[in-house]
C-alpha positions in Angstrom: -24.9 27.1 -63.6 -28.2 25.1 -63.1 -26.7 22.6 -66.0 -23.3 22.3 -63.6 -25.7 21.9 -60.6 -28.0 18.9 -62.0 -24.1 17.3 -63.1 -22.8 17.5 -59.3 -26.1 15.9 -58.3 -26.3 13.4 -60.1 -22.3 12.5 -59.7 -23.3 12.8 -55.9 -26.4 10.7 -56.6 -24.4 7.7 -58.3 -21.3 8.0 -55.5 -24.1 7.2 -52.4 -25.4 4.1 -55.1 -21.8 3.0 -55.6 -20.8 3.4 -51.7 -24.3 1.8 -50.7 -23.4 -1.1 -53.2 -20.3 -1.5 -52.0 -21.5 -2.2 -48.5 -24.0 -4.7 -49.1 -21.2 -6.6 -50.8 -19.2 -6.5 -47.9 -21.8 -7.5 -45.6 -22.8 -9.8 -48.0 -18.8 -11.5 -47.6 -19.2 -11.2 -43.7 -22.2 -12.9 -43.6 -20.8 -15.4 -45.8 -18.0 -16.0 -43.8 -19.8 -15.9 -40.6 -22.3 -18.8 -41.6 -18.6 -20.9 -43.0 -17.1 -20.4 -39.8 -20.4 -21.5 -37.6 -20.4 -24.6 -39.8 -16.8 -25.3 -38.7 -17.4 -24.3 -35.2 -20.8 -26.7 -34.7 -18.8 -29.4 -36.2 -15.6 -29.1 -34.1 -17.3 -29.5 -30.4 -20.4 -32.0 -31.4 -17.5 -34.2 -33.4 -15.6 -34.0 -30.3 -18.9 -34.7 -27.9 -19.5 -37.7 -29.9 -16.4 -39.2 -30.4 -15.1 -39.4 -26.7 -18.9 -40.5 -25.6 -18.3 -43.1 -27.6 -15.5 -43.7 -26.1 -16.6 -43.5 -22.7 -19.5 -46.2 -23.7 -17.6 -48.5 -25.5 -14.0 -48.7 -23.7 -15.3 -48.2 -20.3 -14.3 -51.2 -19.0 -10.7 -50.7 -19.9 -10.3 -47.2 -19.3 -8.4 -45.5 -16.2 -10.1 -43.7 -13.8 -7.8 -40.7 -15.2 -8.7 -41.5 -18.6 -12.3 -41.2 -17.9 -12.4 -38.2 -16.2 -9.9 -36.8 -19.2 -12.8 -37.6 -21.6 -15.5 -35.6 -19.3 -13.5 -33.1 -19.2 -13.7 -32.9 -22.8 -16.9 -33.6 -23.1 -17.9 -30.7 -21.2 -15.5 -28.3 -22.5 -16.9 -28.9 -25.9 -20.3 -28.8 -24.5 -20.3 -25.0 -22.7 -18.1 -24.1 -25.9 -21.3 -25.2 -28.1 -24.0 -23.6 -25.6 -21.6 -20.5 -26.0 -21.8 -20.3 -29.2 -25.5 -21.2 -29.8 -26.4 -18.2 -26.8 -24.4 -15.7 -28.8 -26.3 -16.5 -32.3 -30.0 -16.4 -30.1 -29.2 -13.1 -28.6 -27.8 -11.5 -31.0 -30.9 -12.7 -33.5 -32.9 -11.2 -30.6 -31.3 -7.9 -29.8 -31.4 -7.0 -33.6 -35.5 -6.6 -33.0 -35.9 -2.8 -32.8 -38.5 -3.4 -29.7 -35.6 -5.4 -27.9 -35.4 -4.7 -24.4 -33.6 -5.5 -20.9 -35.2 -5.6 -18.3 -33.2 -3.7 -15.0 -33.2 -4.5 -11.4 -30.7 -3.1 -8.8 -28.4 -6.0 -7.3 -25.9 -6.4 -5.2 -22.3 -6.8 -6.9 -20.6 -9.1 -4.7 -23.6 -11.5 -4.6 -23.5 -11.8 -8.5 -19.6 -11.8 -8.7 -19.3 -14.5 -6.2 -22.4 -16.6 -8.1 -20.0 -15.7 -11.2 -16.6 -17.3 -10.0 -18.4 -20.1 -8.5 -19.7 -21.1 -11.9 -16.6 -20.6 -13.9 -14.2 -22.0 -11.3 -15.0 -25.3 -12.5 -14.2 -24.6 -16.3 -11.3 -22.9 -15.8 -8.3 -25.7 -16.6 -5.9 -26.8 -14.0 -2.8 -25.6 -16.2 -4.3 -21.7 -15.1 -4.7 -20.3 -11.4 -8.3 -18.7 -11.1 -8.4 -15.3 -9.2 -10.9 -13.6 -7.7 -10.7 -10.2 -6.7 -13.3 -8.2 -4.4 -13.9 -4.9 -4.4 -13.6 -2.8 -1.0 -17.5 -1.5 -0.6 -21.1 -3.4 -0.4 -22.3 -1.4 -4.4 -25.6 -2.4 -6.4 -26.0 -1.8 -10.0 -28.6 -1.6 -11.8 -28.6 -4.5 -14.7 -30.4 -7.3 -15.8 -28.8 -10.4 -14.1 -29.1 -13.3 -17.0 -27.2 -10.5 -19.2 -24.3 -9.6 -17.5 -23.6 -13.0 -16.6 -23.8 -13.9 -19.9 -21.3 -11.3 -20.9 -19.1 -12.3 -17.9 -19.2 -15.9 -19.3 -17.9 -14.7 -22.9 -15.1 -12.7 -21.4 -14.4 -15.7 -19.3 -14.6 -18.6 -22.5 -12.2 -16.0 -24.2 -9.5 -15.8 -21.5 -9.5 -19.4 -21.3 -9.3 -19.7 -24.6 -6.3 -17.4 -25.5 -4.4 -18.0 -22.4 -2.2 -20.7 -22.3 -0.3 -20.6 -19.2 -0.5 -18.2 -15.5 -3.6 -16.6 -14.4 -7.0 -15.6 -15.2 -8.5 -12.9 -13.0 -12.2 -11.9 -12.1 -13.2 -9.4 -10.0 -14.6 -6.1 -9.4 -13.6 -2.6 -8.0 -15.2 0.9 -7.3 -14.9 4.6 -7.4 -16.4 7.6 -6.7 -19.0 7.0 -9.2 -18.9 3.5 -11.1 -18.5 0.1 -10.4 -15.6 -1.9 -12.4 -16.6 -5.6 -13.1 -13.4 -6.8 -15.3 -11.6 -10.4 -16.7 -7.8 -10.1 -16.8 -5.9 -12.7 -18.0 -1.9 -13.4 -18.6 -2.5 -14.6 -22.4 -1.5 -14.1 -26.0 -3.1 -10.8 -26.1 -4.4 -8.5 -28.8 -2.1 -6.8 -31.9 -2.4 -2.9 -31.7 -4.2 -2.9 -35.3 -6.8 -5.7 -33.8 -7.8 -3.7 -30.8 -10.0 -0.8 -32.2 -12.1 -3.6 -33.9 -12.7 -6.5 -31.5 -16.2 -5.2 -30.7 -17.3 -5.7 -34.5 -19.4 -8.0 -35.7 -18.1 -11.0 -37.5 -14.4 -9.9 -36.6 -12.0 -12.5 -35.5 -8.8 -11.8 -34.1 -6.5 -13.7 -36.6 -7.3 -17.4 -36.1 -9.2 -17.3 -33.7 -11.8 -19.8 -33.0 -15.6 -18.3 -32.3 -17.9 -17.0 -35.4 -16.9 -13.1 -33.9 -20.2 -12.7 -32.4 -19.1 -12.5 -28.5 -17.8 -9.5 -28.1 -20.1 -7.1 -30.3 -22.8 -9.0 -28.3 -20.9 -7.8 -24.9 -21.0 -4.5 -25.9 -24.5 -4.2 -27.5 -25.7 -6.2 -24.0 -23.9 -3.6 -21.6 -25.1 -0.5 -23.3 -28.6 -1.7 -22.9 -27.8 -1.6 -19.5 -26.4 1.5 -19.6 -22.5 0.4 -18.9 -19.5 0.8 -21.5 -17.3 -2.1 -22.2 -13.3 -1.5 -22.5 -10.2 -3.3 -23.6 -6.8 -2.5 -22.6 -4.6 -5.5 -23.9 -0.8 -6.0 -25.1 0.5 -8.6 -27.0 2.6 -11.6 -24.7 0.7 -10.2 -22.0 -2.3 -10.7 -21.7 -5.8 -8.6 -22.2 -8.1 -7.0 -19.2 -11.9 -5.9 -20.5 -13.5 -3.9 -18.0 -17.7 -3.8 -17.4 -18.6 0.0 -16.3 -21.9 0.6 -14.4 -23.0 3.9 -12.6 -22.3 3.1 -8.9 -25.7 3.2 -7.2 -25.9 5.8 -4.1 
């Protein structure tokens, strides 16, 4: 028996070593993949920065009015897509720290949500009608502002992003208890078998562009605020995510 005992241990003992082996290697892969695609996605905006600046420098003179304002456009797509990407890698570097911390304040909803569509109204391309959508009572939550603007702007770069034509929706809503800050948008939405693992690091919804850092930032940013994060999405429709705070009394 105590020979049959020391066997199971030790099969036991070797199973956690194999299992533990096994997930280095695969986070050794994601990691792998992750610092590929960052690669790809620096390159892809700066090439494109570059390239029409040059433009814009060199062809002035014989450009359109249209034309020029085409290349801005482009310019500062490509730009916020880069900033975008470069915030996600800092903060998520920084919210790795075990002494990582957010500091809360109470603010007032329809102050921040109205600072919110302000700033994104001007990204948001002409071929999409921009919504915004206020809630019926004067709430406060309790977050930190640079944060939840922050993940407001990822949900926002990803509706653009994966919605090629009708509308993209921001706005808010309360109940009894919590306040609802949510993106809706009328694109390509998610695949049933995607859904349950968009908040994972490194995890990319098929080709997607991005390094899959957004979203597990999102969520890792609202629960240190003390919200939840959902998705509800179906495919050729489009995708809502939804920001949950306690409402404030």
């Amino acid at each position: 028996v105590v020979g049959l005992l020391f066997l199971v241990d030790d099969m036991v003992r070797r199973q956690a070593e194999i299992d533990a082996a096994f997930r280095k290697e695969e986070e050794s892969v994601l990691k792998s993949s992750f610092l590929a695609s960052m690669g790809h996605e620096i390159r892809t905006p700066l090439n494109a920065i570059a390239g029409f600046s040059k433009l814009l420098v060199e062809m002035n003179d014989s450009l359109e009015e249209e034309e020029k304002s085409q290349y801005n456009e482009i310019i500062t797509a490509n730009t916020q897509q880069l900033l975008s990407l470069i915030d996600n890698v800092i903060s998520t570097s920084e919210e790795q720290s075990k002494d990582f911390k957010l500091d809360l304040s109470e603010k007032d909803v329809d102050t921040l949500m109205e600072e919110l569509y302000m700033t994104h109204s001007v990204i948001v391309p002409d071929r999409l009608k921009f919504i915004y959508s206020k809630g019926c009572e004067s709430d406060r939550v309790r977050v930190n502002r640079s944060s939840l603007l922050q993940v407001v702007s990822n949900l926002m770069n990803n509706a653009v992003k994966f919605t090629e034509s009708g509308s993209i929706t921001l706005g808010w809503t309360e109940d009894e208890d919590h306040v609802v800050i949510f993106v809706e948008d009328t694109g390509c939405g998610i695949s049933e078998d995607m859904i349950s693992h968009v908040f994972e690091k490194y995890v990319k919804a098929g080709m997607s562009e991005g390094a899959g850092l957004g979203l597990p930032l999102c969520r890792r940013l609202v629960g240190l605020m003390g919200g939840e994060i959902k998705v509800k999405s179906e495919p050729g429709v489009g995708s809502r995510f939804e920001v949950i705070f306690p409402r404030l009394r």
